[in-house]
Structure formats: C-alpha cells, structure tokens
Steps between C-alpha positions, in 0.01 A plus 500: 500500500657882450471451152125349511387809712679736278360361169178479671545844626577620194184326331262662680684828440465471139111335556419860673692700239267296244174488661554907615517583099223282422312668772564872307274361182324221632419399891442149667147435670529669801258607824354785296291246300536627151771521273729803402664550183696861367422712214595378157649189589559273187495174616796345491492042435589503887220752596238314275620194660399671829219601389366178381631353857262743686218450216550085574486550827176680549311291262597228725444631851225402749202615512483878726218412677601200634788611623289858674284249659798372706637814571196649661560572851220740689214347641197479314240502729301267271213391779450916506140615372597718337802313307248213444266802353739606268637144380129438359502805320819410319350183403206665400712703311763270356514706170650736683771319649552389127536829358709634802732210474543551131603847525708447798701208290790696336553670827469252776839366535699849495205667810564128667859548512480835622308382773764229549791729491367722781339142717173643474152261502507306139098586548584884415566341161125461519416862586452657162192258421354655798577871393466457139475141303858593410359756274811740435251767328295517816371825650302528780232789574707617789800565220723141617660386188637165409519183573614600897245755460758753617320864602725811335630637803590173682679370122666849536619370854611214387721657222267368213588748201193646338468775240374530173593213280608265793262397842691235690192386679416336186851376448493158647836460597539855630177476696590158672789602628339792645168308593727244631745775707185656672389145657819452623482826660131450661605158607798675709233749603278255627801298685458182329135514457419408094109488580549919608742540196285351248152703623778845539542422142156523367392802789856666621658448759348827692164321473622166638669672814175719559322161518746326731504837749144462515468163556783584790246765666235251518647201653449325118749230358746662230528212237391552175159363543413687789536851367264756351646539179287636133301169407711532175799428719369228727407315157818558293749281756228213505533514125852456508504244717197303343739539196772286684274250633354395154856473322638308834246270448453404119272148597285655731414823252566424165569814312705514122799726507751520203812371549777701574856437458739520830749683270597811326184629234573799473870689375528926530735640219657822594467682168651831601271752310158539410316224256200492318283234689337344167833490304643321801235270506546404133871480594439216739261331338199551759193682405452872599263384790733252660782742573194752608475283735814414638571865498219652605680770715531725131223725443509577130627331211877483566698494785584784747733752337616565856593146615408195611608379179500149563265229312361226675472186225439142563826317489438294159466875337852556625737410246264598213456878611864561594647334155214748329566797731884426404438561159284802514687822650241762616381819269564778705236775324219623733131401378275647804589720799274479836374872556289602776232776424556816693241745556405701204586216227283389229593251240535759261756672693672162588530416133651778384740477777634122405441558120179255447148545498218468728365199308788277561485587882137396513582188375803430657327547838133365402354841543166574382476857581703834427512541926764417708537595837833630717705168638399315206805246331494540169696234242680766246564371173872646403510603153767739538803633727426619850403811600749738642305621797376137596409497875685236721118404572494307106683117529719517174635142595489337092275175504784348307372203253674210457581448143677154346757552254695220263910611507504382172242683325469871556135514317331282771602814781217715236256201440461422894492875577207531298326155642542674822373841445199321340435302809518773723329796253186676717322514082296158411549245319371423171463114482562333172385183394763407242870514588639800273872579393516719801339316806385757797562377810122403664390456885580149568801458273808369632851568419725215538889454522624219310648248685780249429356166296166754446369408141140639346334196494583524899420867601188445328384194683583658785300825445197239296529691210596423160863486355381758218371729713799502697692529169314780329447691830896539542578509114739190545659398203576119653426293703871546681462690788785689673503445910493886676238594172176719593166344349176624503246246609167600402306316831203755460374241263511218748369749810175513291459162435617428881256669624239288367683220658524635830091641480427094486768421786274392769848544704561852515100627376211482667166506356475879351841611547657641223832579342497880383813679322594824671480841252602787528392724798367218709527506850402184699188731635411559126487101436296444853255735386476384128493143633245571775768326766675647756913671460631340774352133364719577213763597671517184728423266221798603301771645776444913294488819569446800262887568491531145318225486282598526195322547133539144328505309784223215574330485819245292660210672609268317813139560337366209722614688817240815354352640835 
C-alpha cells in the first residue's frame, strides 16, 4: 500500500508538472469562459490534439439557453402589469429578440460564466438585450458605450482602459467583467436586494437611495415597485424580467433563438505587440468584419500600440492563425505615427515636419478641407526618420505588419512585402481585367498560406475560382505546390460576382437594400447621405464604425429602412 500511494503520489506529481506546461501555451476550459492561448505558439501534435478536444467538445455541447433557463433564480414577477406590458412588446417585436440573440451568440457562454463564477442571477446574462441588442458598437446620446452601455467616467471607475486606439467599453470581455463587477457591488449596496441593483444599474445608485429616503419620509413601501424612480427606470427592470419569463417558458411564448453552444466559442491569443487587424484576419481565415466584431474594443485599423494586445478568435480559427502567425515574424518599420494638432498647426506645417505632404494626410484621415482645429488626432504617414525635437505628445509606437516569409526562399520575404504595401497603400487602385505578368494586389484579394496536402485544383475550389487564374496570378510554373508558400488569390473577381448573389438572397436583403463597395474618402455619414438612409442604420446593419470602414470592402446598405 506504501508503494501504491507513492506511485500514485508520484503520478499526480508528474500530471501537475504536465498539465502546468501545457497551461503556459495552451489552457483547459476553465470559469473564465473562453480560452487562452500565448503568443506564437506553434502547435505542437499534442496541442492540436487539444485543440481539436476543445473544438469536439463545443460542437457537441447543449444548447446555452436551455441550460440559462434552469439557472434563473430572481423572481419574475410575471402576473406584474407592467412585466405582462413588456412581454407583448417583445412578441410584438420578435425580430428583435432575433437580432439581439444573434449578436449575443459568440459571447453568451464566456458573460454566462462570469456571472457563474461570481453566483450572480443567470438573468444578468440577459441584461445587454435590454441595454443594447448585444450591439458592441452601441452609443447612446448620453455618451454610454457598448454592449453594457458603460458611461466614461463610471468605465474609468471600473478600471476599463480607454484612449485613443483602444475603448474597453466596447471590448466585450473587458466590459463584462466590469459591467459584471459593478452589479456585484450594487447588489452588496442594496443588501441582497437584485430588484434595487438592477434599477441602480440603469439610474445610479444615488438616484435609487434618493427614492427609497423619500419613500421613508412619507410612510411609502421601499420595494422596487413602490418608488418614484425616471419612467425610463421603472420600465428597464420590467424588461429584464419580461426577458426571463419568455425564455423560462418556451411553450407558453414561442420565440426563435439561435442555438448556442454550452462550451468554449471563443479563444484570446496573446500576441505580444501590435498587429494589423486585416492581415490578422486573413491570417485566421475569418473575414475582416468577423474579427471587427469580436474585437470591437480597437478603434482604428490595427491593434493598440500601447497594449491590450490580445485577439479574441473563435476557437476553430485557432490552430490556423497561430501555425500562420508562426511563420510570419513581424516588420518592425514605422508606417503612420498618431499626432495630435497643437495650436498654431496647419497641414502644411505638419508635413514638412514628418517629411510628407498635405495630400497624403487628407487622405489618410478622410479630410476634405485644408482646416484642422487644436486637439485634433491626426494619422501621420511616416515616410522618413523622426524628428529630433518630437514632443512626448506624438505616439511613435510602429503599427508593425505582419509579413509571411518561406525559410527556404529568400525572394518570397520581397514578393509578400510588396503584396502588403499594396494592400495597405492610401493611392487607388487601378483594376485590371486581364491577369498581367505582374498582378497588383486588388481590394478583395486574398493571400493564402499553403497548407500541407494543398494542391491548385484545391485552393481554387475553395476560393471558386479557376485553376488558371490561380496559376497565372502567382506565376506558378506547376501544379506542385510547396506547404508554408504565399499565393495571391485574386477573390476581387468572385466579390463582384458575389455580390450579385447576395443582392437576390432574400436571407440577408430586403426589398431595396443594396450592396455598395466602399471608396476612398467615405465615411459611413457620406454613404447615409448618398443612399438617402440613415448612419447609424448602417452602422447596426453591419456591426461598423468609421475607424473600420475600409475602401474595398462591401457593405449592405438598409434602403428599405429610408425615413
């Protein structure tokens, strides 16, 4: 029996030593509801094993909401006027449960473990429909942000970093775990009392207390219901609850919600440094607007030179963007500084200071004019070495692009340099029809890292385009096809013939939406005005902002919503 307990002993030594240096590239599910992996890791067989264990395992977990529905634990008052009020609305309204619950899909499990890990109501889960439809790009006209619709000053409470390229309220993760801290603290406030906690939440809790003091004075009951709260208030904790009642009771209110996996959707990669956010995007294999999405804390077109540098990535993009990010070490050179006009600048004087020209700050910053005013952020193209008597006031933080490199051929570091100063070049495009001996690089073109077993005749099913195309695009001289190789997929081609597609999709158009290509100088206010629909229409329809609209992409615009 010594011997047993030793050699078990020992065991589960060696099972900790094991799991701990696992745990340093690639963690276990764990109460924090999403999964995180360490720069640069190249998956080893044992960590794509992993991987493919947690991938298995989410595809075949329970559905979320039937599990949230047994979890909820505050009354619901459903016999309430003013509940019953609000259920019919939301049945009235079930397109926007639909929408909500679509958004809120890739986030739901990590927010309801969070909940879980600090035994808080599973119906806060719920909350964000109320305060935004899950909408991460959500401002209110008070200033809240998000999809906690978190004010400045109380996300600045709550330790929510904000500055120029990064605003945590938009961050999902960052925000629930603020949002999430702040109800724990009103529900201590309130001694227990969720009803007071929840209403604190939409009004403060200064507000709430005024109400229950006065109520005191006059001999009044203190509950929730009894006190003379903003009419805004005394509707937003009905809504919640009327929220609960309908997904507690599926027969009696029928209402479609995706399904959501009771598992792991979404991974965070700790990159270390700054990225590009398209380039990562291609790197994963997601388009430009998915990881928008999932990362909607950034502000501009790469991520924060400052920190967080962490990307958020659904868990089947995993392996594909760390064995690409593996492969592609980072080019260090600086492309564009952040500068903040001081009084007495003009763009003349800020040119000749960073060695380029006025016209390529216009367009770098969408500026129609010659004025800019004091305060003012300015993008500065870098064309040459800093200036010596640079104020600490201009961010010289590189955005470092990711280039992809092949080990074994030193000509491919040139040829993807070039692909990615053509992507990224502030000058248009000129589109040709005909594929010549040089190929440029077009909005909508793809560059793809060859993959073990990859063959033309595959890549170009996959991208539905034609094996020549592929071939004369990347000047192959075979068919064979090295894995780790850099190819040029020209997708532009099938973007414009997509797009016809998608105009006769009755699934994502409506009758007189339409699909419009973003040029250059655009700004989502431009396109409302040209379309005679409204900016933040566009903005809901396709989760943007100005910061991540960018010149080739395709977006829908809501022309039936005119008005």
């Amino acid at each position: 029996m010594r011997n047993s307990s030793q050699q078990a002993l020992i065991k589960l030594i060696l099972v900790s030593i094991i799991s701990a240096l696992i745990g340093t590239s690639f963690a276990t599910p764990n109460s924090e509801g999403i999964q995180i992996y360490q720069k640069n890791v190249h998956l080893s067989p044992e960590h794509k094993q992993k991987l493919a264990d947690d991938i298995t395992r989410y595809r075949n977990a329970d559905n979320l909401w039937d599990v949230l529905r047994d979890e909820f634990s505050l009354p619901h008052y459903e016999e309430s006027y003013a509940v019953q009020v609000k259920i019919e609305w939301y049945m009235n309204n079930q397109d926007y449960l639909l929408r909500s619950a679509s958004r809120a899909a890739p986030y739901l499990y990590y927010i309801s473990q969070q909940v879980r890990k600090r035994h808080l109501p599973a119906e806060l889960v719920l909350l964000p429909i109320v305060e935004s439809g899950y909408n991460p790009f959500s401002v209110s006209n008070m200033g809240a942000s998000g999809i906690w619709q978190l004010m400045p000053d109380t996300a600045t409470g709550l330790g929510v970093k904000r500055d120029w390229w990064y605003d945590g309220r938009r961050d999902v993760i960052a925000s629930t775990r603020a949002a999430l801290n702040y109800l724990a603290y009103l529900q201590s406030f309130f001694e227990g009392n969720w009803l007071l906690a929840i209403a604190a939440y939409n009004t403060g809790e200064g507000n709430v207390l005024a109400a229950i003091k006065r109520n005191i004075r006059e001999g009044r009951d203190t509950d929730f219901w009894s006190l003379p709260v903003a009419q805004e208030t005394r509707d937003y904790v009905p809504s919640l609850l009327a929220l609960a009642v309908i997904i507690s009771h599926p027969d009696k209110y029928p209402v479609y919600l995706p399904p959501v996996r009771n598992a792991p959707y979404l991974a965070q990669v700790d990159i270390g440094t700054q990225i590009n956010l398209k380039y990562a995007a291609m790197l994963a294999g997601i388009s430009n607007k998915k990881l928008i999405q999932l990362n909607s804390g950034f502000k501009g077109p790469s991520t924060s030179s400052k920190g967080p540098y962490k990307l958020v990535l659904p868990i089947e993009n995993v392996e594909q963007f760390t064995e690409n990010l593996a492969r592609s070490p980072l080019n260090r050179s600086i492309n564009w500084i952040h500068y903040k006009v001081k009084s007495g600048d003009t763009l003349f004087s800020i040119s000749r200071k960073f060695s380029t020209t006025t016209s390529d700050i216009k367009k770098m910053n969408h500026l129609s004019k010659n004025n800019i005013h004091t305060g003012t952020n300015l993008l500065i193209p870098r064309n040459g070495r800093l200036q010596e008597n640079q104020s600490d006031d201009e961010d010289t933080a590189p955005m470092q692009k990711l280039i992809a490199l092949n080990d074994n051929d030193k000509s491919d570091v040139i040829n993807i340099a070039n692909k990615l100063r053509k992507i990224e070049s502030i000058e248009p495009i000129i589109h040709h029809e005909k594929l010549s001996n040089s190929y440029p690089l077009q909005p909508g073109d793809t560059i793809y890292m060859v993959r073990s077993k990859d063959t033309v005749e595959k890549i170009a099913k996959r991208f539905h385009i034609s094996s020549k195309i592929l071939i004369e695009a990347n000047k192959l001289r075979n068919k064979s096809l090295k894995p780790g190789k850099q190819l040029i997929i020209p997708t532009h081609k099938v973007a414009i013939s997509s797009t016809k597609s998608l105009t006769s999709s009755s699934k994502k158009l409506q009758p007189g939406d339409t699909i419009y290509m973003v040029r250059h100088g655009d700004t989502i206010e431009k396109i409302a005005r040209r379309f005679r629909t409204t900016a933040s229409a566009i903005r809901v329809t396709n989760l943007i902002d100005n910061n991540s609209l960018s010149e080739g992409d395709k977006i829908l615009i809501p022309t039936h919503a005119r008005g």
